[in-house]
C-alpha positions as CSV (number, residue, x, y, z in Angstrom):
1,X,0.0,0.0,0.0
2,X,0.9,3.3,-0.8
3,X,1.0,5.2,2.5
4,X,0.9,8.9,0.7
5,X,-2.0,7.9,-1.7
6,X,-3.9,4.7,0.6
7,X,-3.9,2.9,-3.3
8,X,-2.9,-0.7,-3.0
9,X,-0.8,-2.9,-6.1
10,X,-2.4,-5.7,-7.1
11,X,-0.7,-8.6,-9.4
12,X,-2.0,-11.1,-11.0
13,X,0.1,-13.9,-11.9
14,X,0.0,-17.3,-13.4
15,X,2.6,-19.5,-11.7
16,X,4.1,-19.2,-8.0
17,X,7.6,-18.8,-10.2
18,X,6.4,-15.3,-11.3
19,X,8.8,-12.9,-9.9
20,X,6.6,-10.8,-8.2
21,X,8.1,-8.7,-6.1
22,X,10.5,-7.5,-8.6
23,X,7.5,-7.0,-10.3
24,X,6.0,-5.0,-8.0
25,X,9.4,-3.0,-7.4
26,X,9.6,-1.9,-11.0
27,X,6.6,-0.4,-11.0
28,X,6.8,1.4,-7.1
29,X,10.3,2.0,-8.9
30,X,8.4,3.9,-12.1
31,X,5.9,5.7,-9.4
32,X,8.5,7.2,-7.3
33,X,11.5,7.7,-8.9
34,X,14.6,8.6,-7.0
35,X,17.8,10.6,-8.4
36,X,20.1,8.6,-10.4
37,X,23.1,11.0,-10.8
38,X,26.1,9.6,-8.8
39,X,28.6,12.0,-6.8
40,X,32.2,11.2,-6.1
41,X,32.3,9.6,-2.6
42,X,36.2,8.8,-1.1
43,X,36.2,5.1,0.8
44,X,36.7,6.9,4.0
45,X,33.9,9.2,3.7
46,X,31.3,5.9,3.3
47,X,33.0,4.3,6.8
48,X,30.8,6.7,8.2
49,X,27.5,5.6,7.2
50,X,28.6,1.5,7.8
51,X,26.4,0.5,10.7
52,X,23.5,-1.1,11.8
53,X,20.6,0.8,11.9
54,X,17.3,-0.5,13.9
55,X,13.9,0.7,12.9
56,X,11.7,-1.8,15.1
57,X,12.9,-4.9,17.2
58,X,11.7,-6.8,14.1
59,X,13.7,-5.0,11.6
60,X,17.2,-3.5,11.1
61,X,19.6,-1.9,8.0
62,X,22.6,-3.1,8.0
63,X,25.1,-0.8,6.3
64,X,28.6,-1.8,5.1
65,X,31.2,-1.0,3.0
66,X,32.3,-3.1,0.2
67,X,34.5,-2.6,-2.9
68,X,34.4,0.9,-2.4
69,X,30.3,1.3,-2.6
70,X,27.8,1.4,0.5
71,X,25.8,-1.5,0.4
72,X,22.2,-2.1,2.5
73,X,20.0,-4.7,3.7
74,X,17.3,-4.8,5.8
75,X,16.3,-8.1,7.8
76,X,15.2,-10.8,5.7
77,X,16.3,-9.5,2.5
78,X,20.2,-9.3,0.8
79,X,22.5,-6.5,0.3
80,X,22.0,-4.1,-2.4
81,X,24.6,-1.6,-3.4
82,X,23.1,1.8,-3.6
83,X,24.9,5.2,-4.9
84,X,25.7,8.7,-3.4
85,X,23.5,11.5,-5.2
86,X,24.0,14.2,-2.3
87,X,25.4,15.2,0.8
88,X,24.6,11.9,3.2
89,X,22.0,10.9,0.7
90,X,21.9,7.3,-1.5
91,X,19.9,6.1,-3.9
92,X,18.8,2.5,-5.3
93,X,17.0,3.8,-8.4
94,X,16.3,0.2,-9.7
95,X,14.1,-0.3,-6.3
96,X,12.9,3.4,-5.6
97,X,14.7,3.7,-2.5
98,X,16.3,6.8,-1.1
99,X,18.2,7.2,2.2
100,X,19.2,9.6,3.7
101,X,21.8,9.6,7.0
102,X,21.0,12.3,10.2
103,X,24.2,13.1,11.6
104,X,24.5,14.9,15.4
105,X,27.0,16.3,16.8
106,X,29.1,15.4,13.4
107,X,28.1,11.4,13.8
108,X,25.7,9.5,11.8
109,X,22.6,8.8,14.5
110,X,20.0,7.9,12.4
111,X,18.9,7.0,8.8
112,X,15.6,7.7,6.8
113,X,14.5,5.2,4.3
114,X,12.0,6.7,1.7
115,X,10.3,4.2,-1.4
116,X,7.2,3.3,-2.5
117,X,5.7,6.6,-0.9
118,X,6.3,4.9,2.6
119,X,9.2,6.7,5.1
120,X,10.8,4.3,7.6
121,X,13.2,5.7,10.3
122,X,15.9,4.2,12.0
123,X,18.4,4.4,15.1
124,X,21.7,3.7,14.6
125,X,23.3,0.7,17.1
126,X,26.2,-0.4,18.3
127,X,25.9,-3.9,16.7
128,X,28.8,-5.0,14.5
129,X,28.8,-4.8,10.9
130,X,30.1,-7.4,8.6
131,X,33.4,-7.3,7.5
132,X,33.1,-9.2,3.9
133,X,28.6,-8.4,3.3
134,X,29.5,-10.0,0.0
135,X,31.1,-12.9,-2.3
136,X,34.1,-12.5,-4.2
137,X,33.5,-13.4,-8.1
138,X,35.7,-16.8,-7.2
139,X,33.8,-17.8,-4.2
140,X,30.5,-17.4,-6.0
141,X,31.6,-19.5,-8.9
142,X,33.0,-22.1,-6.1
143,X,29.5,-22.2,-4.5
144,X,26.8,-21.4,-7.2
145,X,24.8,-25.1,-8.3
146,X,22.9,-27.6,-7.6
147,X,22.9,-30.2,-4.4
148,X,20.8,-33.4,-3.8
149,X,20.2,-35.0,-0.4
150,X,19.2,-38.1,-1.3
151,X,17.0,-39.6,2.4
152,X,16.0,-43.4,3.0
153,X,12.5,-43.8,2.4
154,X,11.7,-40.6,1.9
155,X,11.6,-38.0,-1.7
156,X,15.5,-36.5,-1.9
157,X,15.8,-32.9,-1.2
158,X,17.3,-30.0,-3.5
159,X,18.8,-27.2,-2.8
160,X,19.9,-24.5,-5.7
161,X,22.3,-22.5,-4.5
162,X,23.0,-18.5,-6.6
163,X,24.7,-15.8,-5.8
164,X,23.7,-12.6,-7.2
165,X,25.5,-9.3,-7.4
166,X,27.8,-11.2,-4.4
167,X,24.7,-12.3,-2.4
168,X,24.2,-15.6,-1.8
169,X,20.6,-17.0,-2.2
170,X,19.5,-20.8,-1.8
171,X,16.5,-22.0,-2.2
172,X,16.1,-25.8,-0.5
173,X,12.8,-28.2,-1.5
174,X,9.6,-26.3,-1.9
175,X,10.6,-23.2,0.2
176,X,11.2,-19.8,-1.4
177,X,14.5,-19.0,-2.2
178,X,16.2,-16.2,0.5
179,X,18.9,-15.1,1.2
180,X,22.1,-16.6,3.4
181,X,24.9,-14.7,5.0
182,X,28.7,-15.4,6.0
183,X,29.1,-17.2,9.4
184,X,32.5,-14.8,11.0
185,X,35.4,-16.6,11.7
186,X,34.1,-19.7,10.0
187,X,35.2,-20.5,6.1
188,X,32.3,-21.7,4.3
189,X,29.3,-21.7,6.5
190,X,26.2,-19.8,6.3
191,X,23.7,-18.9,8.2
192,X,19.8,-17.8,8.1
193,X,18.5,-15.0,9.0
194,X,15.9,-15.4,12.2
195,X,16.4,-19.4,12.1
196,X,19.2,-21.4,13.7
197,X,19.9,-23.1,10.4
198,X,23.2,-23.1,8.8
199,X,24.8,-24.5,5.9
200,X,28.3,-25.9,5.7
201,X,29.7,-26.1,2.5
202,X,32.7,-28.6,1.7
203,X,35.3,-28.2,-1.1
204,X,37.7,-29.9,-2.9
205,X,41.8,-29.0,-3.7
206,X,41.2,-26.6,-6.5
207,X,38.3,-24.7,-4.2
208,X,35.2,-26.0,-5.8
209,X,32.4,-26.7,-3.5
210,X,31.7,-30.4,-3.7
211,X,28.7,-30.8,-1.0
212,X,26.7,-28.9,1.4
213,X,25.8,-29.5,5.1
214,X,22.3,-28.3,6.4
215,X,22.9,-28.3,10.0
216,X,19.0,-27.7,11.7
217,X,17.9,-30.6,14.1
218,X,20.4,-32.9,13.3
219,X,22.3,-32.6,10.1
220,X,21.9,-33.5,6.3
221,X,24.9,-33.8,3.4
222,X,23.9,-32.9,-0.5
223,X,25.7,-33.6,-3.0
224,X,26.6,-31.7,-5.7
225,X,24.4,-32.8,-8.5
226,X,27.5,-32.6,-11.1
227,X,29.7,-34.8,-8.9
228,X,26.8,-37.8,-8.6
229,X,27.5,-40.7,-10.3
C-alpha cells in the first residue's frame, strides 16, 4: 500500500515462479523515482555511514562498506549496493529507494528510508557490521549449483544455490529462495537470518564446492548434482 495515496498494487500472476516482487518493485520504482546521478564519494567518507541501523525490534539496515560502494540490507532480504546522489543521501534507483543519514554532533545517528511513498526511520546501534557483506567473483563460482540429499525412504531434497551481485541465495525443496549470509570466523558456513539453520559447504583441492551441510535438528549432506555418479 501506498501510504501517501492509501492505493494498494495488485498482481495477477500465473505461476508461484512469477517474480513478483521484482515485479512489484519496478513499477513502485516507475511511481516514485529517486535521483540517479552519482557524486564522487572517497572510501573513508562511506566508513561513516557503515552501521547497523534498527527501525523496530523486528527489523534493522545493516550498512557496510564493500569494494568501495555502501551496500544495505534490511532483515530478511540481501544486500544491495546503492549510490551517493547528495550530501549523506543514496539512492537505489532500480528499487525506488532513497536514504538519507542524520548526523548529530558530526556522527551518523539515524537513517531515513523513503520508497514506495512509505518513510521508515531508524536508530543507529552499536551492533557490529560485517566485515566481507558479499562474495568474491571466485567464491560465488566455487559455490553457485545444484545439491541433492538423497533420504532413505523418503523423496531426496534440492537445494539451488545463486549468488547474485555477491549475495548468496538458496532455495532448499519447496521453500522460497532467500537469502544466506557469512558465518564470521568460520570459512564456508552460512547462516539464516531469524532461524538457527546453517549451511556448511565442503570443497575440494582446487576450491570448488563439492557438497553442502544443512545443519538444523540434526544434520543433512547434499551432493553436488555434477559430482553424482
Amino acid at each position: 500500500m501506498s501510504a501517501d495515496t492509501g492505493e494498494v498494487m495488485a498482481v495477477l500472476v500465473s505461476n508461484v515462479q512469477a517474480p513478483m516482487w521484482p515485479m512489484a518493485l519496478e513499477v513502485s520504482a516507475s511511481r516514485y523515482p529517486v535521483n540517479s546521478q552519482e557524486v564522487p564519494l572517497g572510501p573513508e567518507k562511506l566508513r561513516d555511514y557503515a552501521g547497523v541501523y534498527r527501525a523496530s525490534p523486528e527489523q534493522a539496515f545493516i550498512c557496510a562498506v564493500h569494494d568501495g560502494k555502501l551496500y544495505v540490507r534490511s532483515t530478511r532480504n540481501g544486500f544491495r549496493a546503492y549510490i551517493p546522489v547528495g550530501s549523506d543521501t543514496f539512492t537505489r534507483p532500480a528499487g525506488g529507494a532513497q536514504i538519507t543519514f542524520l548526523r548529530q554532533n558530526n556522527g551518523v545517528v539515524s537513517l531515513r528510508l523513503e520508497q514506495g511513498g512509505n518513510v521508515t526511520n531508524a536508530q543507529r546501534t552499536s551492533d557490529p557490521v560485517p566485515s566481507q557483506p558479499l562474495l568474491t567473483p571466485e567464491l560465488s563460482r566455487a559455490y553457485a549449483g545444484r545439491y541433492l540429499a538423497t533420504r532413505l525412504l523418503r523423496p531426496p531434497i534440492e537445494f539451488d544455490v545463486r549468488v547474485e551481485g555477491g549475495q548468496m541465495l538458496v532455495k532448499g525443496g519447496n521453500f522460497p529462495r532467500v537469502p544466506v549470509f557469512s558465518v564470521p570466523g568460520t570459512p564456508d558456513r552460512f547462516s539464516y537470518e531469524n532461524s538457527p539453520a546453517e549451511l556448511q559447504f565442503e570443497r575440494d583441492n582446487s576450491g570448488s564446492a563439492t557438497a553442502l551441510v544443512l545443519h538444523e535438528n540434526g544434520t543433512l549432506r547434499a551432493l553436488r548434482v555434477a559430482d553424482l555418479p
